[in-house]
C-alpha positions as semicolon CSV with decimal commas, in nm:
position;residue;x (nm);y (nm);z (nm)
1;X;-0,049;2,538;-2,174
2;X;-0,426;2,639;-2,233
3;X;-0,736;2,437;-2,143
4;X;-0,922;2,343;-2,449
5;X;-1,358;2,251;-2,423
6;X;-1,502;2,014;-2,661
7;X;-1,827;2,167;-2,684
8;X;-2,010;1,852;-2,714
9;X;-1,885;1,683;-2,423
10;X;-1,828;2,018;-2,198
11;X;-1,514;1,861;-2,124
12;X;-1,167;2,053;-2,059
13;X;-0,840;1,909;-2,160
14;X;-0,507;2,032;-2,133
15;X;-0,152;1,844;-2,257
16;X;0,175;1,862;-2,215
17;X;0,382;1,593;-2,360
18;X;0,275;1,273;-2,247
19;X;0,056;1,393;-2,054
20;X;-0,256;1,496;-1,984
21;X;-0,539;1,609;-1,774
22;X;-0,973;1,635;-1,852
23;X;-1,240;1,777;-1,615
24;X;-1,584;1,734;-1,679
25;X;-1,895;1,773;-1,469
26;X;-2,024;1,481;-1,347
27;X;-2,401;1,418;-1,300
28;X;-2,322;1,230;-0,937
29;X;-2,047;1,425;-0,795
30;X;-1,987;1,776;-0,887
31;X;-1,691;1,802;-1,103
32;X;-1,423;1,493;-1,214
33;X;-1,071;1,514;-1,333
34;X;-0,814;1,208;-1,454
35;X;-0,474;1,312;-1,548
36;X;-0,312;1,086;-1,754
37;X;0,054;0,983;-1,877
38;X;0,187;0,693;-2,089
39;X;-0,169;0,545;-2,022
40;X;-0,152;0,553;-1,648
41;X;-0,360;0,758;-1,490
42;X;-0,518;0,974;-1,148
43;X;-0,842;1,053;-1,084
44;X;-1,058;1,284;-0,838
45;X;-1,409;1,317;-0,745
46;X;-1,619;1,543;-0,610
47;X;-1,500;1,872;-0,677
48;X;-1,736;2,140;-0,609
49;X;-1,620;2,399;-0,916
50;X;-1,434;2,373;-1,254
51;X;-1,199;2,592;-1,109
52;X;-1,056;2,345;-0,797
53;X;-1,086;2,060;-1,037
54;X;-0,885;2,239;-1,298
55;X;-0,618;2,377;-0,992
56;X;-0,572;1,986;-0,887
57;X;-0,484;1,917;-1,229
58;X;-0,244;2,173;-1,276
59;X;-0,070;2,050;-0,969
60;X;-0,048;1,693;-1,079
61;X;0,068;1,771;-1,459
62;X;0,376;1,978;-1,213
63;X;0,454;1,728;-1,035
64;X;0,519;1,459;-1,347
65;X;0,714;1,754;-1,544
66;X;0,925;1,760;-1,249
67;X;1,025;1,420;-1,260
68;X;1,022;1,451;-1,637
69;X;0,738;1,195;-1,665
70;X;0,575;1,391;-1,927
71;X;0,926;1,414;-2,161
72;X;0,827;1,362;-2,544
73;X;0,952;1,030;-2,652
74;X;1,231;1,087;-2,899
75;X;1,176;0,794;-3,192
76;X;1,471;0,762;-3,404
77;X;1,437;0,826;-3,776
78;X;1,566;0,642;-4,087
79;X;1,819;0,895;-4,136
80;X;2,009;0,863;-3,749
């Protein structure tokens, strides 16, 4: 997994699966992060570098893949 920057938002997303995570730098509250799967999602304020915002992300997007909350959904073809 790799963090990816849209360069006209300055925001970093990473994804695995169903899920996924996005820091960006907000103008109130140093940096913001959400981490997302099957449209429910986390978020955290106020951290105080890309770098613990990113970290806290990382150890959310663990803790679904443990559980397996971030499985691919397997949709049956025509041919099964």
């Amino acid at each position: 997994m790799e963090w990816t920057t849209d360069p006209a938002t300055s925001r970093y997303t990473i994804a695995y699966g169903l899920c996924a995570a996005n820091v960006w730098l907000s103008t109130r509250h140093g940096y913001a992060a959400t981490v997302t799967h099957r449209g429910l999602a986390t978020a955290q304020y106020g951290f105080t570098s890309l770098e613990n915002a990113q970290a806290w992300c990382l150890t959310n997007l663990a803790e679904l893949r443990v559980t397996g909350k971030c499985a691919s959904v397997t949709v049956p073809s025509d041919d099964d």
